[in-house]
N, C-alpha and C positions, 0 to 999 in steps of 0.2 A: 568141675571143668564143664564146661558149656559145649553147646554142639559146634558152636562159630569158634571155638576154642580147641575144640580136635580136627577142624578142617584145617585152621590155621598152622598149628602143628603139623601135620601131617604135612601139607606142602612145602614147612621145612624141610623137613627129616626128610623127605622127599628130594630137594635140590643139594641136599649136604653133603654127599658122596661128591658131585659134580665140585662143590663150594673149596672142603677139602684139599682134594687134588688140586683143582687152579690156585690156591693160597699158598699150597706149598712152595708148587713149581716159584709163584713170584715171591716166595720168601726166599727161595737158593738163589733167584736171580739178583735181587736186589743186595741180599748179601753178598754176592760177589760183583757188585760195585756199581748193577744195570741200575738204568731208570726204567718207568712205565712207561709205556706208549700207550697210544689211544684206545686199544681193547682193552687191555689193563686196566686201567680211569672208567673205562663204562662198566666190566664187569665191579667194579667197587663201588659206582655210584648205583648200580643194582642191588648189593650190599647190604648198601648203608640205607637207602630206601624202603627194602623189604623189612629191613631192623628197625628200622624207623614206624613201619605200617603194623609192627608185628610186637612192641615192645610192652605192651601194655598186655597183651594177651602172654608174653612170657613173664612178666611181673606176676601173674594171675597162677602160674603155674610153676612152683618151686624145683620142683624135679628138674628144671632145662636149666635152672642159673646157673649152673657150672658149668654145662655144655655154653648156655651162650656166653660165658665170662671168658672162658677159654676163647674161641672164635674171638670174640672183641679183640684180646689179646693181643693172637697172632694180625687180624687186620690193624691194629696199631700198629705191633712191629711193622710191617709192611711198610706202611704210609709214612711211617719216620725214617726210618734206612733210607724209602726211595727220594724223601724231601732231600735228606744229607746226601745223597750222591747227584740231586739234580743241584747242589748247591754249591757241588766240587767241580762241576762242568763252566 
């Protein structure tokens, strides 16, 4: 693991407590039938950015593939629930 590779980590692990909690909160809400609204859409497109700046450095390092497969996961569910209930509106 490289040094650009334990910083990068780090500021993971770092935002993941925060990541976590707001995932959930919009996984109850979208399960029970909400859409996103516009905090929601930026916190995602935050996300999917950071994952996006960061995926290569978690390629590199096997130990997170589970950790990041999981998160993908749950922000998939997310983004599909909330598609189907902006589609029932």
């Amino acid at each position: 693991m490289t040094n650009q590779d334990v910083g990068a980590i780090e500021a993971l692990l770092k935002r993941l407590p925060y990541r976590i909690k707001r995932a959930k909160a919009l996984k109850l809400r979208v399960n029970a039938g909400e859409v996103l609204n516009e905090g929601d859409i930026d916190f995602l497109k935050r996300v999917f950015t950071d994952t996006e700046a960061t995926r290569t450095v978690l390629e590199r390092n096997p130990n997170y593939h589970k950790l990041a497969g999981q998160m993908a996961d749950l922000y998939l569910h997310i983004t599909t629930v909330a598609l189907e209930n902006e589609r029932k509106e």
